[in-house]
C-alpha positions in Angstrom: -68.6 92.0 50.5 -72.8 92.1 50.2 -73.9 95.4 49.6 -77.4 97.1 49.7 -78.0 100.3 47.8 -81.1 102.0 48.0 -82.3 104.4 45.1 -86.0 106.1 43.9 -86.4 108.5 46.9 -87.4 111.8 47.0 -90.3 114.7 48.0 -93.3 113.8 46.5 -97.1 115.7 47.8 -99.3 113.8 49.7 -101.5 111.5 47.7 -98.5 110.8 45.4 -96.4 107.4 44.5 -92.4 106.5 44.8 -91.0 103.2 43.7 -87.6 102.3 46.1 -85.2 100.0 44.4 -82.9 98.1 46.6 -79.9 96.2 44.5 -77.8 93.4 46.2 -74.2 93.2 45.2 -70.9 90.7 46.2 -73.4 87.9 47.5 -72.4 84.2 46.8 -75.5 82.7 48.2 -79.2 82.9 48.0 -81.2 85.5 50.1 -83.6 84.1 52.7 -86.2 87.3 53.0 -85.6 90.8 52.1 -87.6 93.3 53.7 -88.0 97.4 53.7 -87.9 99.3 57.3 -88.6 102.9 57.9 -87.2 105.6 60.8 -89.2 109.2 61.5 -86.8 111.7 63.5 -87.0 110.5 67.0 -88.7 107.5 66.7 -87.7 104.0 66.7 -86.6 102.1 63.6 -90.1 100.5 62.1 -90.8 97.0 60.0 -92.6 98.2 56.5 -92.7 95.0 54.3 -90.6 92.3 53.6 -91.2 89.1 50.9 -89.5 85.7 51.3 -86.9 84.9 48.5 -87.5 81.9 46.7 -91.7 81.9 47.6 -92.8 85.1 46.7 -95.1 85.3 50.3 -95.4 89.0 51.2 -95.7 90.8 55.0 -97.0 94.5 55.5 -96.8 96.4 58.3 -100.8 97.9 58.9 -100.1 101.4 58.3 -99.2 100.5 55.1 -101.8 97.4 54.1 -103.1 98.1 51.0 -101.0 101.2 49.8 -97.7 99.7 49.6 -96.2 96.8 47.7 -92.7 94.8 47.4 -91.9 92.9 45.3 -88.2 91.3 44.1 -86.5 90.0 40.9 -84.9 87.3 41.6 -82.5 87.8 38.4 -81.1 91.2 38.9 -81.0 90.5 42.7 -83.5 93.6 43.7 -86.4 94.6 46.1 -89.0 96.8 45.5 -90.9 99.0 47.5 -93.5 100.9 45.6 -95.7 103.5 47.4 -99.2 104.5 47.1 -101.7 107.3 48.2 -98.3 108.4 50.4 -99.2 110.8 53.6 -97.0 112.8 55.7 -96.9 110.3 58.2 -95.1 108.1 55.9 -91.7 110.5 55.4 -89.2 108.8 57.3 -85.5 107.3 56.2 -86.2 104.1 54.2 -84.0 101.5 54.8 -83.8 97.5 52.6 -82.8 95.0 54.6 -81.9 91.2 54.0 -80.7 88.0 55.4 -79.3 84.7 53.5 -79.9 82.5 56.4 -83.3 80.9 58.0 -84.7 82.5 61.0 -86.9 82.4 63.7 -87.5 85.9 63.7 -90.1 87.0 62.4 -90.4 89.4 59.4 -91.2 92.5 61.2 -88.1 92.3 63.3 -85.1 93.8 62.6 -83.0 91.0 64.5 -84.4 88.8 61.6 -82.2 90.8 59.2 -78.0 90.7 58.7 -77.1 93.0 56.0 -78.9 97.0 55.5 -78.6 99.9 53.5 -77.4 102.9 54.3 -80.7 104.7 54.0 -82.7 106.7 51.9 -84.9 109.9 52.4 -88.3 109.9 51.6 -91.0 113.0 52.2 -94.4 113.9 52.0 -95.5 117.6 52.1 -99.3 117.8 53.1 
């Protein structure tokens, strides 16, 4: 059974970093794309980033552009999510996502992905 198992959240002060780790387990196949989303109390469920498996090619969401970065080793089957100049705006559940099999959906939606996390809380005090 494939699991995903978020870790590296936390309250951290505006203007501060956090790395998320997101480590695959029980897979007997190779991941397609891998990608981090993000829910705020009573909003919707939100794309972040997300990186294709065997190529490496990145996607941002643009309220993150330029702050965050993901990245994945392919050996110990992991995604990373690491977090920059972090604002208020940006606490929200943190959630890894993935999918073994090609898709037409495209990165930033969630239909695109078949296996999540159970979730990880992450904070910014202003």
């Amino acid at each position: 059974q494939v699991q995903l198992v978020e870790s590296g959240g936390g309250l951290v002060q505006a203007g501060g970093s956090l790395r998320l780790s997101c480590a695959a387990s029980g897979r007997a196949f190779s991941w397609y794309r891998m990608g981090w989303f993000r829910q705020a109390p009573g909003k919707e469920r939100e794309f972040v980033a997300a990186v294709h498996w065997s190529s490496g090619i990145t996607y941002y969401a643009d309220s993150v552009k330029g702050r965050f970065t993901i990245s994945r080793d392919n050996a110990r089957d992991t995604v990373f999510l690491q977090m920059d100049s972090l604002k208020p705006e940006d606490t929200a559940v943190y959630y890894c996502a993935a999918t073994q099999s090609w898709t037409t959906a495209a990165p930033r939606e969630k239909d695109g992905y078949n296996y999540w996390g159970q979730g990880i809380q992450v904070t910014v005090s202003s």
